[in-house]
C-alpha positions in Angstrom: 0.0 0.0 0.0 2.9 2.2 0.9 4.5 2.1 -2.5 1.3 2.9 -4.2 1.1 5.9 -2.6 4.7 6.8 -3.1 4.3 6.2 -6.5 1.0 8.3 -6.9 2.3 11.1 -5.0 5.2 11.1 -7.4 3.0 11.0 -10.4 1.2 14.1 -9.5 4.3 15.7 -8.6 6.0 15.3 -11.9 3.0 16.1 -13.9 2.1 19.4 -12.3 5.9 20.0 -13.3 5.1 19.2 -16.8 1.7 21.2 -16.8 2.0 24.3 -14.5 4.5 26.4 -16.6 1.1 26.4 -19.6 -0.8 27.7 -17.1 1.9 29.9 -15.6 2.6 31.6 -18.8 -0.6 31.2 -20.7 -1.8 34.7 -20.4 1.5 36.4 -20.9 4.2 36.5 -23.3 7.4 36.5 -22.0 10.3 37.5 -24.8 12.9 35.7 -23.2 10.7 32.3 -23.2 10.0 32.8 -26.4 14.0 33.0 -27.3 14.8 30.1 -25.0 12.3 28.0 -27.0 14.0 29.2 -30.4 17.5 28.8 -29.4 17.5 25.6 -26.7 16.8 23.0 -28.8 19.3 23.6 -31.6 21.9 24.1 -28.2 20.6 20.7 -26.5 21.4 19.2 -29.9 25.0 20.5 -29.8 25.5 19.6 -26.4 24.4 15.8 -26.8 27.1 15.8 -30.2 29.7 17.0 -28.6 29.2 14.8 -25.3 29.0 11.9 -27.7 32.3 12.5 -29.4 34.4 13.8 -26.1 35.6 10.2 -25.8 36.7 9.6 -29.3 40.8 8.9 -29.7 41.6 9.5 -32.7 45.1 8.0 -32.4 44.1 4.1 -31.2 41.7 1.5 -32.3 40.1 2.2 -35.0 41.1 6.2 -35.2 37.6 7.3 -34.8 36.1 6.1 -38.4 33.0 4.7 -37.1 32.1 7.8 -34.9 33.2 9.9 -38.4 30.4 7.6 -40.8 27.8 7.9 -38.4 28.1 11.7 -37.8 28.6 11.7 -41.8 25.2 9.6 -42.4 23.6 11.6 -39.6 24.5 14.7 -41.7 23.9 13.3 -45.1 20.6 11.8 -44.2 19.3 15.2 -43.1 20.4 17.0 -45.9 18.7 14.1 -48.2 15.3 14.3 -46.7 14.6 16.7 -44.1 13.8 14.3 -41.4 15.1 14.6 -38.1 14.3 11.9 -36.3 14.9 9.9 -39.7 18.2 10.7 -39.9 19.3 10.0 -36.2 17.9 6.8 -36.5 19.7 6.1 -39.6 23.1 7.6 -38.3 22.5 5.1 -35.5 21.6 2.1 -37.1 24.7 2.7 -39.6 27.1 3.5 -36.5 26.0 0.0 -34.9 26.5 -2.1 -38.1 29.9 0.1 -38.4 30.8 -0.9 -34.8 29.0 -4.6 -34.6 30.4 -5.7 -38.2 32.8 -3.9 -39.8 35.0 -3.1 -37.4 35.3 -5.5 -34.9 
């Protein structure tokens, strides 16, 4: 019983997180939210590629090649058909086959 309520409290908790900003800001029109909501995601994204890659070594193994063709198919993916979440999943699949099979 206890952990049902634990787990119901923290339910509530997190989505009145998620939901209060709406109501928070739904009347007004803050110009620096606006800007964060521009300019975040396009930072997030940096962050996550350059937290990826921090670990690369470029002089052992196998010099970084398979972290280069799956940032390359990421890239050329997106530029091919305009799909986000297409070409992160393609750069992905490619960068396992590249690490799984090729070069073991």
């Amino acid at each position: 019983m206890y952990e049902i309520i634990l787990i119901s409290v923290m339910a509530c908790i997190t989505f009145l997180t998620r939901v209060l900003p709406f109501f928070i800001f739904k009347s007004k029109s803050y110009p620096i939210i606006e800007y964060l909501g521009d300019v975040l995601p396009y930072a997030i994204m940096a962050m996550l590629v350059v937290y990826c890659l921090r670990s690369v070594d470029l002089f052992s193994g196998n010099h970084g090649i398979c972290e280069m063709i799956g940032v390359g198919s990421v890239i050329l993916l997106y530029l091919i058909k305009r799909n986000t979440l297409l070409s992160i999943i393609g750069g992905t699949v490619i960068y396992m086959l590249c690490v799984q099979i090729i070069f073991i």
